[in-house]
C-alpha positions as CSV (number, residue, x, y, z in Angstrom):
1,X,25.3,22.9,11.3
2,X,25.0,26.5,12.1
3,X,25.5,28.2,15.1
4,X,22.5,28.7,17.3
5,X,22.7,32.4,18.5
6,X,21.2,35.4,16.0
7,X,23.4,36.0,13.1
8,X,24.0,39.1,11.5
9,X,25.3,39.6,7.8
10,X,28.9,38.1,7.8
11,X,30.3,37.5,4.0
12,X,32.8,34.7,3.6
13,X,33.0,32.3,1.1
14,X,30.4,32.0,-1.2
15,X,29.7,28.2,0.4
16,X,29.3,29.6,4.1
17,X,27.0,32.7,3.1
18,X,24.1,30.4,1.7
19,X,23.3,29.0,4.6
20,X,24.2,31.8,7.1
21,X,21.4,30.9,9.6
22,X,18.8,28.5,9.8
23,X,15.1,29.4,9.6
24,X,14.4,28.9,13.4
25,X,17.0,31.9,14.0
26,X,15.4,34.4,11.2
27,X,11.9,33.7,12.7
28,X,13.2,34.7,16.1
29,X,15.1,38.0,14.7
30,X,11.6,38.6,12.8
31,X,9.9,37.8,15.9
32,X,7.5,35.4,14.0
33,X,7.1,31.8,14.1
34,X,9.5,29.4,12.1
35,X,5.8,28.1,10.0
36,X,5.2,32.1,8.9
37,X,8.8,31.8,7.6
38,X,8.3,28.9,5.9
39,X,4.9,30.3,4.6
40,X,6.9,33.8,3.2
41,X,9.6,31.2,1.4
42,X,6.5,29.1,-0.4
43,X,5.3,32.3,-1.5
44,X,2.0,31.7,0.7
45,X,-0.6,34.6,0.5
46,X,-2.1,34.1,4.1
47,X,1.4,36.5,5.3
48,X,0.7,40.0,6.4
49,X,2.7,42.1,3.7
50,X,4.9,43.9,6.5
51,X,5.6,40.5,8.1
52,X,6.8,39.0,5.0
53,X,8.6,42.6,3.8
54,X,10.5,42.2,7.0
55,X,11.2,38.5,6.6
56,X,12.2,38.9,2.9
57,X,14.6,41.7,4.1
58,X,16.2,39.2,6.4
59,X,16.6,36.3,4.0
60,X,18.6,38.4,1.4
61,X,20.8,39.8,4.7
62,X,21.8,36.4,5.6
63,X,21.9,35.3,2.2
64,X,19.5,32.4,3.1
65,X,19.4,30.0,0.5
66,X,17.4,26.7,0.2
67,X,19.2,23.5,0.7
68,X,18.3,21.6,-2.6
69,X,17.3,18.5,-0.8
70,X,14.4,20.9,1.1
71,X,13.6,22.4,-2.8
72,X,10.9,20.2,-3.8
73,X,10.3,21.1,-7.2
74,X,7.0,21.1,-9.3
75,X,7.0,19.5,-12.9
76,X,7.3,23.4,-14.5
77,X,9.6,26.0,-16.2
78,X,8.2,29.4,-16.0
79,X,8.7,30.9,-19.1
80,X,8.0,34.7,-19.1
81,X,7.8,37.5,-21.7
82,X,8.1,40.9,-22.0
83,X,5.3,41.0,-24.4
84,X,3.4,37.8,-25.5
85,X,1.9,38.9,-28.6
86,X,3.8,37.9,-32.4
87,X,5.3,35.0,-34.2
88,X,8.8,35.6,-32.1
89,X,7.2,34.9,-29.2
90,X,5.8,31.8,-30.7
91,X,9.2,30.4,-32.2
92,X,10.5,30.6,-28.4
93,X,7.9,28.8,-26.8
94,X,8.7,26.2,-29.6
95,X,12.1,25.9,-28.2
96,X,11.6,25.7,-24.3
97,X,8.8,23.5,-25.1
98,X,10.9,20.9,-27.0
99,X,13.4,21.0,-23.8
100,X,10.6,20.5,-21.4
101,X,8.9,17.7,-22.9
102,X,11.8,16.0,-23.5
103,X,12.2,16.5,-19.6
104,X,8.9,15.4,-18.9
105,X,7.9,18.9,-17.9
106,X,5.0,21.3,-18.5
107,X,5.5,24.9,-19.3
108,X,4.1,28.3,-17.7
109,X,3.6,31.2,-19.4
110,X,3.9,34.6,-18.2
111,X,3.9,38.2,-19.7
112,X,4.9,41.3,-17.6
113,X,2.1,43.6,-20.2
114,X,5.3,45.5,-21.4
115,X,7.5,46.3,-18.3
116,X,11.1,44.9,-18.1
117,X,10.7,43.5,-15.0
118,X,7.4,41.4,-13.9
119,X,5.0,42.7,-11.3
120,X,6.2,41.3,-7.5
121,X,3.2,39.0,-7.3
122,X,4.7,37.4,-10.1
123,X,7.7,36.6,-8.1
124,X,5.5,35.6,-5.3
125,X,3.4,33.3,-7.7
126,X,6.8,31.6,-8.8
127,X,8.0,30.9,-5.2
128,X,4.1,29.3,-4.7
129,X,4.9,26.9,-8.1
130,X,8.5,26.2,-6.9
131,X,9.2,25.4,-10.8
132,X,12.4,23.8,-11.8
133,X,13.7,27.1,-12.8
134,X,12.7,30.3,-15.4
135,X,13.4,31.9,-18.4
136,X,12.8,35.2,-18.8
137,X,12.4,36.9,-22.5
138,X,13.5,40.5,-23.1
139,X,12.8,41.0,-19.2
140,X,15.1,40.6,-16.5
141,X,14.7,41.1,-12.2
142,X,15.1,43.5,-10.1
143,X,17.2,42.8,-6.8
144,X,14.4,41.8,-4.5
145,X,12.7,39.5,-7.3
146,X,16.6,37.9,-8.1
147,X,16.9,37.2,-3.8
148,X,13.4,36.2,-3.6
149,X,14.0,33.1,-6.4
150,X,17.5,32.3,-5.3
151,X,16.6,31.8,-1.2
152,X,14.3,29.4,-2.6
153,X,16.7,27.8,-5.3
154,X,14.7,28.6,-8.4
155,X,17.5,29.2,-11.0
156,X,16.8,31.7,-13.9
157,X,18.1,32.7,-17.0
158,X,17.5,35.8,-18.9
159,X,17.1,35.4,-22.9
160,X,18.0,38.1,-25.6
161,X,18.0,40.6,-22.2
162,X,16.7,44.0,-22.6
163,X,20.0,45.1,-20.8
164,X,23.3,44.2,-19.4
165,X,22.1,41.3,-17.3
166,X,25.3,41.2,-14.7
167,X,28.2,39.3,-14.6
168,X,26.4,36.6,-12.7
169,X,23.1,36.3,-14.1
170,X,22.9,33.2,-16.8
171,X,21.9,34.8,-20.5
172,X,21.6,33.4,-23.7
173,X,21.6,35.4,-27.0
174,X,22.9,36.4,-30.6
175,X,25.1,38.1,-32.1
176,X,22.9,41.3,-32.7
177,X,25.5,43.4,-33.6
178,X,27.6,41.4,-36.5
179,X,23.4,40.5,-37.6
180,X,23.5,44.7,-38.0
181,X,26.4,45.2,-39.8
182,X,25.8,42.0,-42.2
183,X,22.6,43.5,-43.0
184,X,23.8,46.9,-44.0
185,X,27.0,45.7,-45.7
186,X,24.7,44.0,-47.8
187,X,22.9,46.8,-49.0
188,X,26.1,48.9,-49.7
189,X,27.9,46.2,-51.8
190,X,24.2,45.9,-53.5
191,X,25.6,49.7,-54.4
192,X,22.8,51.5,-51.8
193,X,24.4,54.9,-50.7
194,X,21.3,56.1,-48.5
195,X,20.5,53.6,-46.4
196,X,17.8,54.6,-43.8
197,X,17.1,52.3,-40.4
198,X,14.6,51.7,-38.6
199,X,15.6,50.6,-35.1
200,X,13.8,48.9,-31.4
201,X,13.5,50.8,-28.0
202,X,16.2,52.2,-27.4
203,X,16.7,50.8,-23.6
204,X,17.0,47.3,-25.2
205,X,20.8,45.9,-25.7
206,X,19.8,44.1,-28.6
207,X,17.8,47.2,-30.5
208,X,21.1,49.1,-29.7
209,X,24.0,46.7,-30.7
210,X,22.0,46.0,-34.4
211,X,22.2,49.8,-34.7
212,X,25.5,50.1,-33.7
213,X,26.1,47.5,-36.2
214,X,24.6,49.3,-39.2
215,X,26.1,52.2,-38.1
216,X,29.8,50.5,-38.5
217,X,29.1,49.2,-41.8
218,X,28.6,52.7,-43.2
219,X,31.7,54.2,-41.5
220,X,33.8,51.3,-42.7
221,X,32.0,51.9,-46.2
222,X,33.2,55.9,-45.8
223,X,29.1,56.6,-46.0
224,X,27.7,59.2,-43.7
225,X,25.6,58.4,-41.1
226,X,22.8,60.6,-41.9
227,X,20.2,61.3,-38.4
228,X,17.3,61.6,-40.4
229,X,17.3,58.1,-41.6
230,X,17.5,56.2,-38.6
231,X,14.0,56.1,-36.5
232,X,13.4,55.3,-33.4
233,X,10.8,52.4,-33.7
234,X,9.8,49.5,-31.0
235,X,9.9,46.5,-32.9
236,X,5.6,46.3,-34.0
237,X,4.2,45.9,-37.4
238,X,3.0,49.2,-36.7
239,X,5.6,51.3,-35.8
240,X,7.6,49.6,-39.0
241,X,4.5,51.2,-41.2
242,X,4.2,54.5,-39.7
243,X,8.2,55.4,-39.5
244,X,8.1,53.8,-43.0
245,X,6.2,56.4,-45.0
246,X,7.8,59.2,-42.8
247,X,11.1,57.6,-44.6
248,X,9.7,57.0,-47.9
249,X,7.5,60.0,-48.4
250,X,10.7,62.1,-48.2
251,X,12.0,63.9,-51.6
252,X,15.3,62.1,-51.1
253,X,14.1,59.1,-49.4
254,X,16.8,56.4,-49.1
255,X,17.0,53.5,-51.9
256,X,17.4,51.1,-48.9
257,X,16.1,50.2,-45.0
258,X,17.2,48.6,-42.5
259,X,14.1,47.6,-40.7
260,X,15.4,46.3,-37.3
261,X,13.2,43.0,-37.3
262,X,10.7,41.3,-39.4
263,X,7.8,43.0,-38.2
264,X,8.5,46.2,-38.7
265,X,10.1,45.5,-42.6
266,X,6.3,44.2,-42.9
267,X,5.0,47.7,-42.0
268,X,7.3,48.8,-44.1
269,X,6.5,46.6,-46.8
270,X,2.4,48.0,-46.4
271,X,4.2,51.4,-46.1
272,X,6.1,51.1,-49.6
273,X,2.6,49.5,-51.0
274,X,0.6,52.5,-50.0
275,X,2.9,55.4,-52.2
276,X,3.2,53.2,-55.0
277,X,6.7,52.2,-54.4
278,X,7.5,48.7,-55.7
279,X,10.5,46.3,-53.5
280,X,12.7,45.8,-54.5
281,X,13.0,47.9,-57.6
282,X,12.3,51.3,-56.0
283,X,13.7,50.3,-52.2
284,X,15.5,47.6,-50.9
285,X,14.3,46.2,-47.3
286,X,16.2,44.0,-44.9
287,X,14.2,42.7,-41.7
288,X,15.2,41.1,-38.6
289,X,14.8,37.5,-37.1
290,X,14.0,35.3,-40.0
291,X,10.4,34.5,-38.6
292,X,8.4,31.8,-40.5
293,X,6.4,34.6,-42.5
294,X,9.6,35.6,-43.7
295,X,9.5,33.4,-46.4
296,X,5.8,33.7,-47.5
297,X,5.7,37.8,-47.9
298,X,6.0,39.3,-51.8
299,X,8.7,39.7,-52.5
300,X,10.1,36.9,-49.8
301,X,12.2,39.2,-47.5
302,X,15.9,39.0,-47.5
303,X,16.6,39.0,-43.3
304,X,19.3,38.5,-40.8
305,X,18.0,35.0,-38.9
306,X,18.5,34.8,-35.4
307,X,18.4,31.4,-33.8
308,X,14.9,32.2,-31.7
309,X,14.3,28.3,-31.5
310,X,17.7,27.2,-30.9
311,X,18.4,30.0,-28.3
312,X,15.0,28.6,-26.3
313,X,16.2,25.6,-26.2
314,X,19.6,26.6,-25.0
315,X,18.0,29.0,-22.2
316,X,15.7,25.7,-21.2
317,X,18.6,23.4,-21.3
318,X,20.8,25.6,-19.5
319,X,18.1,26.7,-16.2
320,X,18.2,22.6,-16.0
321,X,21.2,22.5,-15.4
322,X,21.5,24.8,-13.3
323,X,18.4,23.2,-11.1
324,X,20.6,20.2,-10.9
325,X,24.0,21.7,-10.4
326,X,25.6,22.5,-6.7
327,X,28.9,23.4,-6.2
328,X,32.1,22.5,-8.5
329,X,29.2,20.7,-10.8
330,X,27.7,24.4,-11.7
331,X,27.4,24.4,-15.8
332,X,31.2,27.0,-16.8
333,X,29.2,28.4,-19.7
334,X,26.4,30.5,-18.3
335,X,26.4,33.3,-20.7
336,X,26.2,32.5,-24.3
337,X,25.8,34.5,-28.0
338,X,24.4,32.1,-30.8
339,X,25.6,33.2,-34.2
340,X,23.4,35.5,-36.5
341,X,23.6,34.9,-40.3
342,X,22.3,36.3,-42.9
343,X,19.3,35.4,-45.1
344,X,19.6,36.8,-48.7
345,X,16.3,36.6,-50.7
346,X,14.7,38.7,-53.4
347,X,13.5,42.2,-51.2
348,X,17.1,43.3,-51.8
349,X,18.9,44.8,-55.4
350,X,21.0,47.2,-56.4
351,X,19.4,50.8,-56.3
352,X,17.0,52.0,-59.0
353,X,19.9,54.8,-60.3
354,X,23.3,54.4,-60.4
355,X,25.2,56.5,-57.8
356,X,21.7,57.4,-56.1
């Protein structure tokens, strides 16, 4: 039990602070009713915004947290992307799908139009659905969104996140930056001396570690790292096309690109098709991800794959266990890398001229 009289922030143990008070006592420091409390945890709309701003504000100072008897959970995992739009996206909802019907459970879909974070309805929305927990894509939460969820005991866990997640947020994802340097040292054993890049925004981890990655395979190498053939692309079809002929127009384009992922090695496929360069005889391409279409493009495209499906499921698995978990019986591996590997087909040869 809790003591009775108001309680202000006190941080102990991490046991005592989730139940610091008692939703009687944060309705009478809000000076609302216990129901309108109850109403702003179930993510009700009938709350006037600066009732529930004030009652939200008090939940994450007492670090309020639902018992999980009181958490009456839908049938649902939320499964949200950063953008739902390509074949990647597809190969994930393949994964937490397989989890969730195997758990007799339906899946949600969200997409927060581009942003890294989702809109706060969206967090209201979730608190409404009181799913058995969410995986975000390529997105992560802000601090009011990460409160909101856990004084309701909606776990979460962030897949392939767009940054550095935080010690304690769960996160599944792949080894993006041995994926980089495999690709690259590829091409430079292959005999390629100029070999451009073509990376993802810039503010995601995983864009930045495959970089880094081709980066180290040319310094190992003792090949310059030359700033005019690495562009700054964001992972569309596109983007891959455009950046590509910018490369590949060039008097002393390179023999060889690194195309980040496999959608924009496609641009730069239409790219090379366009100035009458054939692949791999005039340029060598390696793509990103290993999607299904992968293996259907001419030439077939030599890629690094990356577990998509396998790291879903892992991410679904993984928010389940946490939904079940309390205490000692929390899951010890909450943040996990799946091994890259790559894919060698025939969009990859040694360069047109020796030494070039």
């Amino acid at each position: 039990m809790t003591h009775s009289e108001p309680a202000s922030p006190r941080p102990q143990t991490a046991q005592t602070r989730t139940q610091t008070a008692t939703l009687a006592e944060i309705a009478r420091e809000a000076g609302v009713s216990a129901p309108t409390v109850s109403k702003v945890l179930n993510g009700r709309a009938d709350v006037a915004p600066a009732t529930r701003t004030r009652v939200e504000e008090l939940l994450r100072a007492h670090g309020y947290r639902r018992r999980r008897a009181e958490a009456t959970r839908s049938p649902l995992i939320d499964l949200v992307f950063h953008e739902l739009e390509s074949a990647w996206a597809m190969e994930v909802i393949r994964g937490v799908e397989n989890v969730a019907r195997d758990a007799g459970l339906s899946v949600v879909l969200s997409e927060s139009a581009g942003r890294l974070t989702p809109g706060r309805t969206w967090a209201d929305q979730v608190a409404a659905r009181r799913p058995h927990g969410v995986v975000l894509v390529l997105s992560g939460l802000d601090e009011s969104q990460r409160a909101l969820l856990t004084s309701r005991s909606i776990p979460f866990v962030v897949m392939d996140p767009a940054g550095d997640p935080g010690a304690d947020v769960p996160s599944i994802g792949a080894t993006n930056w041995q994926g980089g340097l495999a690709a690259t040292r590829h091409l430079v054993e292959l005999g390629h001396r100029r070999i451009g890049a073509i990376s993802g925004p810039p503010q995601m981890m995983c864009s930045r570690a495959r970089i880094d990655g081709y980066r180290a395979a040319l310094e190992t190498a003792g090949l310059p790292v030359e700033s005019g053939l690495v562009m700054t692309g964001d992972f569309h079809h596109e983007t891959g096309y455009r950046l590509g002929r910018e490369l590949l127009d060039r008097p002393d384009r390179p023999t060889a690109v690194f195309a980040g992922n496999d959608l924009q090695a496609l641009g730069l496929y239409e790219a090379a098709r366009e100035l009458g360069l054939r692949i791999p005889e005039d340029v060598s391409v390696v793509g990103f991800d290993d999607l299904p279409v992968a293996r259907w493009v001419g030439p077939p495209l030599t890629t690094v794959r990356q577990p998509l499906t396998e790291m879903a499921e892992a991410a679904a698995r993984l928010v389940l266990e946490l939904a079940r978990s309390t205490g000692d019986a929390a899951p010890t591996a909450t943040r996990v890398e799946l091994a890259t590997s790559l894919v060698v087909r025939t969009s990859t040869a040694p360069p047109p001229l020796a030494g070039s």
